[in-house]
Backbone as CSV, one residue per row, in Angstrom:
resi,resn,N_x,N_y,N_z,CA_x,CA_y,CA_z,C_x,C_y,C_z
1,UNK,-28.331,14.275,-8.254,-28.992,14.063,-6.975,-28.631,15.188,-6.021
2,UNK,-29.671,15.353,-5.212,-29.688,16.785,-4.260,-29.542,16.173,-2.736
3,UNK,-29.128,16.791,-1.499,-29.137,16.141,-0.078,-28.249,16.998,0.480
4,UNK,-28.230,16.494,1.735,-27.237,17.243,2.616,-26.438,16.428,3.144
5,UNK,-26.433,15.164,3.402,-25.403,14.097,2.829,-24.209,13.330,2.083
6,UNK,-23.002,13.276,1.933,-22.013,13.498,0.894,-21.072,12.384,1.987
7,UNK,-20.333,11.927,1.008,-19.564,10.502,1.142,-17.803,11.411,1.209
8,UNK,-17.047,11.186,2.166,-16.111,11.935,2.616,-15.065,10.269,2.266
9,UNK,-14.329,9.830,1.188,-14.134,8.565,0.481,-12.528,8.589,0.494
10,UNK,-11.772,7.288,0.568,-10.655,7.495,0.598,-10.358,6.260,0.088
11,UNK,-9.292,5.540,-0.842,-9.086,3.992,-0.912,-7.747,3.870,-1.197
12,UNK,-7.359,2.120,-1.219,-5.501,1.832,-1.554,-6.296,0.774,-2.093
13,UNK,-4.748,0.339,-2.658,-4.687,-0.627,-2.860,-3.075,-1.835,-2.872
14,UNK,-3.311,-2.862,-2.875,-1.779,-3.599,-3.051,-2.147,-4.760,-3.906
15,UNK,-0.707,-4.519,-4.827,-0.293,-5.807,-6.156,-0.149,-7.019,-5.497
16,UNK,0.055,-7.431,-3.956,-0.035,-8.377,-3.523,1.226,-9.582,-4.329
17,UNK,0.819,-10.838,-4.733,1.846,-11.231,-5.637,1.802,-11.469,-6.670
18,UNK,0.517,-10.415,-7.561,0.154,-10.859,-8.711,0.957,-9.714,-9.787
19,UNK,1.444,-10.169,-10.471,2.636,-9.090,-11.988,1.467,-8.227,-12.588
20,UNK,0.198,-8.091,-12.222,-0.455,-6.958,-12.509,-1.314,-6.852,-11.437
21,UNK,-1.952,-5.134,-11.626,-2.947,-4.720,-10.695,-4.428,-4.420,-11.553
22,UNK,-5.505,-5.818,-11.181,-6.320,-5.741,-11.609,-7.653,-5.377,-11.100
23,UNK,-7.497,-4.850,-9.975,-8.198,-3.956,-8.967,-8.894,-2.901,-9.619
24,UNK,-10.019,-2.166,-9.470,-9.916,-1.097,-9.409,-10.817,-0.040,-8.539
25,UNK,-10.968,0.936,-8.246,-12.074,1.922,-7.523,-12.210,3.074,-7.980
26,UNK,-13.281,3.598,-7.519,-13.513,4.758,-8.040,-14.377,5.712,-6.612
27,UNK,-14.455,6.908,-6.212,-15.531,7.073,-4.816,-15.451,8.852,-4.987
28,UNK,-16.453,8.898,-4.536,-16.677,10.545,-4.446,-18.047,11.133,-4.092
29,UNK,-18.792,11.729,-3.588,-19.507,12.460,-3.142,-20.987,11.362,-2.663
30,UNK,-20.716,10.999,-3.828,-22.378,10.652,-3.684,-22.145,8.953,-4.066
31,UNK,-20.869,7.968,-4.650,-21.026,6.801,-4.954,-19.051,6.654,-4.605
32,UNK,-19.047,4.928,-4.180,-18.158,4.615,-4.281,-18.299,2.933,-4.583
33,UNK,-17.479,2.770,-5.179,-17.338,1.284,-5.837,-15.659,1.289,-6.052
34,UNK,-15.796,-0.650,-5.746,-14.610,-1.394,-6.218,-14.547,-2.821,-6.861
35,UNK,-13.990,-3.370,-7.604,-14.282,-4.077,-9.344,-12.626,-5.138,-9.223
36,UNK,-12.898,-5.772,-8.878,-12.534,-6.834,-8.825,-11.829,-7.251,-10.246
37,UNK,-11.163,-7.474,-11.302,-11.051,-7.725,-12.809,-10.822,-9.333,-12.128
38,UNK,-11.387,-10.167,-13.246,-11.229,-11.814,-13.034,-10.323,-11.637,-13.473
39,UNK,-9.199,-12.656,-12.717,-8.034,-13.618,-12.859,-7.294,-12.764,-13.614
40,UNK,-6.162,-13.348,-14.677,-5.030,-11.749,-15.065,-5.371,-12.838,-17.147
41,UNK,-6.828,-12.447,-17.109,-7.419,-12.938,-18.658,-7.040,-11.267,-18.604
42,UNK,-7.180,-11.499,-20.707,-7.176,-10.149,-21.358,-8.568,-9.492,-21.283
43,UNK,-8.415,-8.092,-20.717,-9.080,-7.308,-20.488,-9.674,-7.196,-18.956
44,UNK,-8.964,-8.175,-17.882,-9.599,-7.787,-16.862,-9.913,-6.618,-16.207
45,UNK,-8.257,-5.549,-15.791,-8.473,-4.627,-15.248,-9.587,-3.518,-15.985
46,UNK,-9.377,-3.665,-17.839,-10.024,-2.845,-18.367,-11.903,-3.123,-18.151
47,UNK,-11.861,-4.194,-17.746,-13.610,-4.145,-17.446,-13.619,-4.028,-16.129
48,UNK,-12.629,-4.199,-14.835,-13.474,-3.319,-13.609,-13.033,-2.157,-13.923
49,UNK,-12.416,-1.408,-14.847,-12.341,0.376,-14.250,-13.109,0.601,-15.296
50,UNK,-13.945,0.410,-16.810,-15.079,0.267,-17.024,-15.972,0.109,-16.278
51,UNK,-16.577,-0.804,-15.279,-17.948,-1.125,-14.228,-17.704,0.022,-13.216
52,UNK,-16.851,0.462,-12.984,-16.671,1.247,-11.384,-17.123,2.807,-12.323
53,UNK,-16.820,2.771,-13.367,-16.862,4.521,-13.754,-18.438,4.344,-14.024
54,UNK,-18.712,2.992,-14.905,-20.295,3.285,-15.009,-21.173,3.306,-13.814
55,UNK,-21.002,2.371,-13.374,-21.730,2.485,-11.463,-21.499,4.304,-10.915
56,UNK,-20.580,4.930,-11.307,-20.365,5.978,-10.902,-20.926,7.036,-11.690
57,UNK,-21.234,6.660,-12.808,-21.800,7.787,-13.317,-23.255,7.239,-13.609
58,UNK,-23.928,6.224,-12.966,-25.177,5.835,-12.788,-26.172,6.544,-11.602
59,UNK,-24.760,6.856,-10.367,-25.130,7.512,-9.722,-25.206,8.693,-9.745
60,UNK,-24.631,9.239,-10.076,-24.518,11.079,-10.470,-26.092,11.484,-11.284
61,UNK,-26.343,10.407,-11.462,-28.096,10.830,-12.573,-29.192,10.468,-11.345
62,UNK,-30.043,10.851,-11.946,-31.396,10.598,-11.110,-31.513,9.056,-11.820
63,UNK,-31.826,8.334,-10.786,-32.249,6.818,-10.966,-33.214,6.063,-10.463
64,UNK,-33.696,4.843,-10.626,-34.950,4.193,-9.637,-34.158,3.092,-9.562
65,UNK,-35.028,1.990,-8.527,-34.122,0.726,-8.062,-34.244,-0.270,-9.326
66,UNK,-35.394,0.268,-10.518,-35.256,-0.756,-12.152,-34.080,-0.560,-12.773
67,UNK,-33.705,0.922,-12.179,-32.846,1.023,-13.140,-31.196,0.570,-12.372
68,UNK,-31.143,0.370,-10.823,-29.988,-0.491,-10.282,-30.243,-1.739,-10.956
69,UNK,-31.019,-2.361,-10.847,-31.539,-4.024,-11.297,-30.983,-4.426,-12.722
70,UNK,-31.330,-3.122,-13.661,-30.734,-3.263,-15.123,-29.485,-3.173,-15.431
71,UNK,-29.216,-2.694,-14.340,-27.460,-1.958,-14.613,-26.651,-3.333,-15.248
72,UNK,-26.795,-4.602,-14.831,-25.859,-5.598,-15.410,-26.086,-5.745,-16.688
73,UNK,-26.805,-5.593,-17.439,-27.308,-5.363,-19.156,-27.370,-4.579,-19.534
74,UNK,-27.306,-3.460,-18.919,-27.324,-1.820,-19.382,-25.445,-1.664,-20.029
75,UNK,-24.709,-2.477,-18.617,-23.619,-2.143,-18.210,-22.784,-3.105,-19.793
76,UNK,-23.526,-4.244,-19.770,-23.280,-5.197,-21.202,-23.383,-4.950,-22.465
77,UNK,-24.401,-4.211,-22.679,-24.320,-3.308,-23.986,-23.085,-2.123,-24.247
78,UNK,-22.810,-1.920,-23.292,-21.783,-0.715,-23.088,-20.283,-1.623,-23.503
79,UNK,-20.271,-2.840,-23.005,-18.875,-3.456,-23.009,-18.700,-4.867,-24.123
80,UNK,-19.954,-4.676,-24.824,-20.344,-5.752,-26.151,-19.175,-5.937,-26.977
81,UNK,-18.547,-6.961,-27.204,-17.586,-7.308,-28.030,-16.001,-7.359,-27.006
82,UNK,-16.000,-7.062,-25.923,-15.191,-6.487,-25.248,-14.545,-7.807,-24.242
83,UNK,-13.496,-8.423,-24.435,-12.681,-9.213,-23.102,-12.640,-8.551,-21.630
84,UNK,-13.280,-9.661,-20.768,-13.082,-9.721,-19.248,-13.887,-9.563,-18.740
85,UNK,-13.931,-9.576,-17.332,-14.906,-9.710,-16.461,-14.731,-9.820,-15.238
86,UNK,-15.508,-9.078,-14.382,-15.308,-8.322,-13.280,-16.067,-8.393,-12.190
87,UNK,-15.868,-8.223,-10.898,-16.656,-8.511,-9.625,-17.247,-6.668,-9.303
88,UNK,-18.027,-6.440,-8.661,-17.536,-5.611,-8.176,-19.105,-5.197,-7.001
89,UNK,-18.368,-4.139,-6.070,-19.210,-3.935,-4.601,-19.243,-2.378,-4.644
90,UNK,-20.607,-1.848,-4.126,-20.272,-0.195,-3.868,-21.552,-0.248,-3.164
91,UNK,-21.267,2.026,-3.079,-22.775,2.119,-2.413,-22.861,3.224,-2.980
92,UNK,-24.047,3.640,-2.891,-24.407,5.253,-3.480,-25.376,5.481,-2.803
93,UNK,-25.057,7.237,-2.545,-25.585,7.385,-1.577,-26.670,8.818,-1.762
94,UNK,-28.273,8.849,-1.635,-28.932,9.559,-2.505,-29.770,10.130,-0.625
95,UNK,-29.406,11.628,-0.588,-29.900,12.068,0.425,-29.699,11.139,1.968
96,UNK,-30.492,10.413,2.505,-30.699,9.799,3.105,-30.307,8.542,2.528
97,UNK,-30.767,7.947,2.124,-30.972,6.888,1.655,-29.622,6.140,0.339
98,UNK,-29.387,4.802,1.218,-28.296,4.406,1.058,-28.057,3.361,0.252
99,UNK,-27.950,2.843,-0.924,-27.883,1.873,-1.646,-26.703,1.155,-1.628
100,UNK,-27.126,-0.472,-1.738,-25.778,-1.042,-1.894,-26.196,-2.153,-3.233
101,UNK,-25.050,-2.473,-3.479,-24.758,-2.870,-4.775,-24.276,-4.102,-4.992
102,UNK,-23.857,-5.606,-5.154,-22.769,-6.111,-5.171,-23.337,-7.250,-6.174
103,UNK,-22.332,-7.769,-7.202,-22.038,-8.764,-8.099,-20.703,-9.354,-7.866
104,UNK,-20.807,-10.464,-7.720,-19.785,-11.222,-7.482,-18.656,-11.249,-5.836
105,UNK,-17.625,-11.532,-5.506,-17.366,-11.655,-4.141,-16.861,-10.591,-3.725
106,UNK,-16.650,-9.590,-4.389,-16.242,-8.383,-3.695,-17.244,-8.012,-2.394
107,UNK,-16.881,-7.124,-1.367,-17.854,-7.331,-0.443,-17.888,-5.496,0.259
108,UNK,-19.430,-5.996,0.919,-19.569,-4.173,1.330,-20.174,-4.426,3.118
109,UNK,-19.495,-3.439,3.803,-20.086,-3.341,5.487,-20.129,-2.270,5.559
110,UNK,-21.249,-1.766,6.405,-22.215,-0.776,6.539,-22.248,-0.937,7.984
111,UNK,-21.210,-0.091,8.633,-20.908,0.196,10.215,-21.283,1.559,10.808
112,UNK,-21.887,1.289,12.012,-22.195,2.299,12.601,-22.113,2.543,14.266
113,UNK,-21.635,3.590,15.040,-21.467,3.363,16.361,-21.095,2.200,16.516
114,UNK,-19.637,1.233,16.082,-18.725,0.160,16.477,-19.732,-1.142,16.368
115,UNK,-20.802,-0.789,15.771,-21.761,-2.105,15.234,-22.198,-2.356,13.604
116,UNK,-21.619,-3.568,13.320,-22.007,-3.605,11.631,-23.104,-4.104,11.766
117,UNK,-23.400,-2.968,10.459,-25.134,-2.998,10.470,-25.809,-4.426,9.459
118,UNK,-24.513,-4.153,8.609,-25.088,-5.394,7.348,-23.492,-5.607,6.442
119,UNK,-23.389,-6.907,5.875,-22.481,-6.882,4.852,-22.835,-8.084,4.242
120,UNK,-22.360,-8.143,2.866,-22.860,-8.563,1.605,-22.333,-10.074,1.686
121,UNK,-23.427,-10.868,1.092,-22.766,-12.195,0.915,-22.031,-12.647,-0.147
122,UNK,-20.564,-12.771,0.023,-19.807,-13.096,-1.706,-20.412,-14.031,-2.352
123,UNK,-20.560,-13.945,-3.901,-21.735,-14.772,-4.718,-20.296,-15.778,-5.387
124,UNK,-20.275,-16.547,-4.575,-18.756,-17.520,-5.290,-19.884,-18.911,-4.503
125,UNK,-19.202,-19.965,-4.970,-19.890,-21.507,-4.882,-20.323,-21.847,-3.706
126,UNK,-18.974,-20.882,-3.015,-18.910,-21.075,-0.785,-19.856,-20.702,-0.393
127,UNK,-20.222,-19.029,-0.927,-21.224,-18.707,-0.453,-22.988,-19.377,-0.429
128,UNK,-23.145,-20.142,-1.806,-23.625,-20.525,-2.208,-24.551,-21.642,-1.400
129,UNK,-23.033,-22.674,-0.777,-23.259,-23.518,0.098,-23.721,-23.129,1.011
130,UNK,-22.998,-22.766,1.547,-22.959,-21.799,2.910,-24.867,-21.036,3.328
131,UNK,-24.935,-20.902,2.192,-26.480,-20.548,2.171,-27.617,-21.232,2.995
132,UNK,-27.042,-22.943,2.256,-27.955,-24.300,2.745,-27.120,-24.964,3.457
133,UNK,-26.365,-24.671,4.582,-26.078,-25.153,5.628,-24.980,-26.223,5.208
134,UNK,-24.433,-26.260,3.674,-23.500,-26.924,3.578,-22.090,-26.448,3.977
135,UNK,-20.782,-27.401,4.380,-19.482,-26.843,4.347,-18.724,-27.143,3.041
136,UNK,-18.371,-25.797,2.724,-17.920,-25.848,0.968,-15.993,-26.050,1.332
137,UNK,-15.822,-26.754,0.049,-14.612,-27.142,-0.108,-13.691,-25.639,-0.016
138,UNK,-12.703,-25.647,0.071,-11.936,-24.683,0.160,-11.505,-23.920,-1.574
139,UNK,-12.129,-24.624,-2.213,-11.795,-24.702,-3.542,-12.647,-23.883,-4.227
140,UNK,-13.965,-23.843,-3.315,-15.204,-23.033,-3.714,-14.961,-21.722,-3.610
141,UNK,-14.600,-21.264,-3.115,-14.467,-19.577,-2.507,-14.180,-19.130,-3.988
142,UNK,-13.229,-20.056,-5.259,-12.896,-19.594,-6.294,-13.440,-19.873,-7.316
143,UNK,-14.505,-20.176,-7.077,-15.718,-20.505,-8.166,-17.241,-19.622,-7.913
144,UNK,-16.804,-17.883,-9.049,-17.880,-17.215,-8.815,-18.799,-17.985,-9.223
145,UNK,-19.992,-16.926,-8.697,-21.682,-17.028,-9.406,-22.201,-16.076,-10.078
146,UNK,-21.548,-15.247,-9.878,-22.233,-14.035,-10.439,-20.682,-13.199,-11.083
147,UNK,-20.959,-12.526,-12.030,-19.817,-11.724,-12.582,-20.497,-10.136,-13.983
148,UNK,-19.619,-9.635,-13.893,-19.793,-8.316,-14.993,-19.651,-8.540,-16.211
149,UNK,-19.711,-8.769,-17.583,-18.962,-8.980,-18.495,-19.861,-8.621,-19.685
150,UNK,-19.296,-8.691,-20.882,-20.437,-8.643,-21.932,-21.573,-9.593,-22.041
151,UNK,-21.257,-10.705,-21.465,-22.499,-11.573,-21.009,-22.425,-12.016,-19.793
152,UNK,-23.329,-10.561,-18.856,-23.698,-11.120,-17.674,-23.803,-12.460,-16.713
153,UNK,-22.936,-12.658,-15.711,-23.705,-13.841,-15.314,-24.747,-13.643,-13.526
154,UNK,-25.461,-14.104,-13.806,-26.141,-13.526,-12.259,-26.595,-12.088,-12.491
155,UNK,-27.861,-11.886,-11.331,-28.445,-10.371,-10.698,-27.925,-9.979,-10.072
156,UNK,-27.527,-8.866,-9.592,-26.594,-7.906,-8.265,-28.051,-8.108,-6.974
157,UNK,-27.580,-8.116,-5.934,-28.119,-7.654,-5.260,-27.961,-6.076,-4.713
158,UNK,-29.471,-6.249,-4.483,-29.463,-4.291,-4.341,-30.282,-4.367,-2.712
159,UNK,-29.673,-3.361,-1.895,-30.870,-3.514,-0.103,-30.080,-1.657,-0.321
160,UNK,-31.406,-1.743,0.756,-31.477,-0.420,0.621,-31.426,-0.104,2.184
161,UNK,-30.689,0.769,2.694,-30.835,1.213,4.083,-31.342,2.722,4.180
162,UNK,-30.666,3.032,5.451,-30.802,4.646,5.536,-29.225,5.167,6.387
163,UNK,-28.922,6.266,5.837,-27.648,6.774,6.096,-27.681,7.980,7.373
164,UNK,-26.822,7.890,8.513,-26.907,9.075,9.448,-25.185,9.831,9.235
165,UNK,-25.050,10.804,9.610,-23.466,11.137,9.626,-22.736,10.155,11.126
166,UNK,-22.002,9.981,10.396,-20.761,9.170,11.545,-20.307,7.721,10.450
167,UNK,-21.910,7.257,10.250,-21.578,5.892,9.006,-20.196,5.393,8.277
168,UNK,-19.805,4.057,8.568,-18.704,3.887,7.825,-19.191,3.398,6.642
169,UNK,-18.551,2.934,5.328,-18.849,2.022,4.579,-17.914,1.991,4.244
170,UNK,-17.292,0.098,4.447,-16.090,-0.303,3.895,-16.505,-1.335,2.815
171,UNK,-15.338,-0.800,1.590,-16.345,-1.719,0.173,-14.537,-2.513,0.771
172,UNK,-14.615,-3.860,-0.285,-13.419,-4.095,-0.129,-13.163,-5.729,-1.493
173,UNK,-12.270,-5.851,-1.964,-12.555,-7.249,-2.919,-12.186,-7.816,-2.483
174,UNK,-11.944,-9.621,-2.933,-11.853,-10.327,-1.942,-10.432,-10.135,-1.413
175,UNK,-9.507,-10.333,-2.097,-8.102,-10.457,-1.769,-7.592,-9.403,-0.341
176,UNK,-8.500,-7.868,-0.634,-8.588,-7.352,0.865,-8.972,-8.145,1.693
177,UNK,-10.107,-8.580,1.354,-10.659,-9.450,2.675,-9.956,-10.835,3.228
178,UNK,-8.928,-11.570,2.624,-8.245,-12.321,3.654,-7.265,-12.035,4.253
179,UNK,-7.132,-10.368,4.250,-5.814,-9.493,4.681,-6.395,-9.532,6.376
180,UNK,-7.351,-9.178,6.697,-7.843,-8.764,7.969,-9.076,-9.368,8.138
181,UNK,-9.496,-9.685,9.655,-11.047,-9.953,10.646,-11.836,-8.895,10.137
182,UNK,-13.123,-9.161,9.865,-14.259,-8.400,9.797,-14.024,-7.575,10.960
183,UNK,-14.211,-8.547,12.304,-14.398,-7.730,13.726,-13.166,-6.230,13.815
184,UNK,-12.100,-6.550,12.956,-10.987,-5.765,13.581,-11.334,-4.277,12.618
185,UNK,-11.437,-4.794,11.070,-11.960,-3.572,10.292,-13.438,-3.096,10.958
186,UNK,-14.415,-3.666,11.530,-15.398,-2.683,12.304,-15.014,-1.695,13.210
187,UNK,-14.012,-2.171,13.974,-13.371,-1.719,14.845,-12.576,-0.524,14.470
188,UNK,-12.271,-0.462,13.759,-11.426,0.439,13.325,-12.222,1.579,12.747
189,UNK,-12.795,0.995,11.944,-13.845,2.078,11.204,-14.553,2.900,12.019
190,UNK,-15.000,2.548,13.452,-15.773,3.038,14.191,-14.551,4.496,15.175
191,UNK,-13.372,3.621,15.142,-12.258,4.797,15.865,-12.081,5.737,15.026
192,UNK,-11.838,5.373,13.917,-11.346,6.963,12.946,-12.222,8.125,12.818
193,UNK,-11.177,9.291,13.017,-11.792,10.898,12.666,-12.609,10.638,11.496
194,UNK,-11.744,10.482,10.581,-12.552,10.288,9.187,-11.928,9.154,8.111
195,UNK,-12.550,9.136,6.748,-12.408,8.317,6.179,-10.882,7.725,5.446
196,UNK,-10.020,9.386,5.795,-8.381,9.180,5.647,-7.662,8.661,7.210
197,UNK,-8.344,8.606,7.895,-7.860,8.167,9.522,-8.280,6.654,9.111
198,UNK,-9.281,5.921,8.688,-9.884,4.662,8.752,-8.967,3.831,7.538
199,UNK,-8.716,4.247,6.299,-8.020,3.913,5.188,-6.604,3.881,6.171
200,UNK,-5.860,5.090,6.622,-4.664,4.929,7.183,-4.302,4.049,8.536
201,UNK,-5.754,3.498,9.407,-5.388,2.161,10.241,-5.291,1.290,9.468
202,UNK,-6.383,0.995,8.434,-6.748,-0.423,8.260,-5.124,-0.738,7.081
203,UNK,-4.737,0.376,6.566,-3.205,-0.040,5.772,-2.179,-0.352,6.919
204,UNK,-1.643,0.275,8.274,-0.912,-0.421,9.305,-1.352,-1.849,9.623
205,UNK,-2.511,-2.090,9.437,-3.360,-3.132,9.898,-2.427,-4.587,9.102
206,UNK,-2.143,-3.856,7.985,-1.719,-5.200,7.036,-0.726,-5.249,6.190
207,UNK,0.065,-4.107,7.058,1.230,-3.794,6.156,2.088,-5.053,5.805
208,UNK,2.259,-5.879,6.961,3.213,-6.932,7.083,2.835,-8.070,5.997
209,UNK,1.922,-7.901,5.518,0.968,-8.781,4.816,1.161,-8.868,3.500
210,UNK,1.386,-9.624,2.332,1.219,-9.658,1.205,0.169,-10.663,0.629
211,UNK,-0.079,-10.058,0.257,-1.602,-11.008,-0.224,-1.183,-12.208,-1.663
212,UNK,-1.947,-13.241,-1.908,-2.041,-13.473,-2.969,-2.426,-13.278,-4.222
213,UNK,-3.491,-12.285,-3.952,-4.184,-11.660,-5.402,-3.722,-10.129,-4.884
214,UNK,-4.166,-9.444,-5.890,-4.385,-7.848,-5.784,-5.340,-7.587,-4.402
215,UNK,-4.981,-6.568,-4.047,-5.807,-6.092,-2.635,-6.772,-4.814,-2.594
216,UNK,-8.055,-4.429,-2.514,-8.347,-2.850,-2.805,-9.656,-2.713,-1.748
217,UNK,-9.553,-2.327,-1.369,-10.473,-1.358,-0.171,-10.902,0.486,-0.277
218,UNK,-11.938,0.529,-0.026,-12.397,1.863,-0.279,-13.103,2.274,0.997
219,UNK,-12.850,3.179,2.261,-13.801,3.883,3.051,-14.578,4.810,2.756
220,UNK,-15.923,5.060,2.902,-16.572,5.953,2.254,-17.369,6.747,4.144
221,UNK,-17.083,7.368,4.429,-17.373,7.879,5.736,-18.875,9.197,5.420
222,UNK,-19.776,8.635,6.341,-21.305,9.717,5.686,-20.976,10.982,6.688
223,UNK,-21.021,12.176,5.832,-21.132,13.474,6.932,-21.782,14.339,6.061
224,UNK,-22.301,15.590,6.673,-23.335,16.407,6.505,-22.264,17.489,4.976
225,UNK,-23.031,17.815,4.365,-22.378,18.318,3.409,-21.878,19.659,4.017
226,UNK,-20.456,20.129,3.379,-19.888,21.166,3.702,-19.396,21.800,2.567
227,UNK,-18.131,21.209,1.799,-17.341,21.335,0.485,-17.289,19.868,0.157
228,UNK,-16.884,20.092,-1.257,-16.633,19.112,-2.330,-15.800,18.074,-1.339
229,UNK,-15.964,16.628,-1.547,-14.968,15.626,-0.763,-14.932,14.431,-1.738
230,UNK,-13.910,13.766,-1.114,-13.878,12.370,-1.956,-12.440,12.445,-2.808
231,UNK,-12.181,11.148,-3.667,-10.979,11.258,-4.316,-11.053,10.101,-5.347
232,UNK,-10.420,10.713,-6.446,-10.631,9.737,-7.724,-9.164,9.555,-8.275
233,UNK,-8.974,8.377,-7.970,-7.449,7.591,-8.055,-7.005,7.834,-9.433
234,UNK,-6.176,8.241,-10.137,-5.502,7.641,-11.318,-5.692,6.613,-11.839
């Protein structure tokens, strides 16, 4: 893909109190994603850092929105015979034009000038309810709907925006997300120089914090292309 557009990407993560890190991300120029691995079954982490590299190298090709739509069976043939299963949220970002991605509760906000523009609804039972005006048990939040695996469950949703330079995009899984307020990560996202200023509040933000699951967040900040940017974790 060609543009003058490029994703300036930075992410962490924390083991929180789980004896493994089943997190994973991946972000750089033009796509960033983060993959959730279900629960600490065999093969979790190995199928989100599987989903995050394919999402990533889905984007690096010329693509159409059939071929976002297919990606969960595309992505299944690739991982056939294979243990685990995975959440995962991103965006890719093609000239202008801004794609978002998400299966399962990992979640994505799309901030701009200290106003979120849009963020993703987690596909777990809550959300579900939550849809039709029901109040879901507290129990729901842990009962996906949608997941990655050799047998798909659920469609991703795909929306499509448009990208200006300044744009935040914070991907984040869930376990980030009961670290901090939506309102406070907008907030933040909107103060930082760039996408290593926004990653380095929102980690003070929650230092004190240990989570219960694994924790992983990715800023992906839109600016006009200059040099190569972005960073691909170990």
């Amino acid at each position: 893909m060609t543009g003058g557009l490029v994703f300036d990407s930075r992410g962490s993560q924390k083991l929180g109190s789980r004896k493994s890190q089943n997190d994973s991300f991946l972000c750089g120029e033009t796509a960033a994603f983060v993959a959730d691995g279900m629960g600490n079954a065999d093969g979790a982490r190995a199928a989100a850092d599987a989903a995050v590299r394919y999402y990533v190298d889905l984007a690096e090709r010329e693509f159409t929105p059939d071929d976002l739509l297919a990606a969960p069976e595309h992505f299944a043939s690739t991982w056939a015979g294979m243990p685990g299963a995975t959440t995962l949220a991103g965006a890719i970002l093609d000239d202008t034009r801004l794609w978002f991605i998400g299966h399962g509760d990992s979640i994505a906000l799309h901030v701009r000038d200290g106003e979120l523009l849009s963020r993703s609804i987690p596909h777990n039972e809550a959300g579900r309810l939550a849809s039709m005006g029901i109040v879901a048990p507290a129990s729901a939040a842990n009962a996906l709907t949608r997941a990655l695996s050799a047998e798909p469950v659920g469609v991703s949703d795909i929306r499509l925006s448009r990208a200006i330079p300044g744009d935040t995009v914070v991907l984040m899984t869930d376990g980030f997300a009961t670290l901090a307020r939506i309102a406070d990560i907008v907030a933040i996202s909107s103060r930082g120089r760039d996408a290593a200023d926004v990653r380095d509040a929102l980690l003070q933000l929650v230092v004190d914090n240990v989570p219960d699951d694994n924790a992983t967040f990715v800023v992906a900040r839109v600016m006009e292309r200059t040099e190569p940017t972005g960073e691909t974790p170990a």
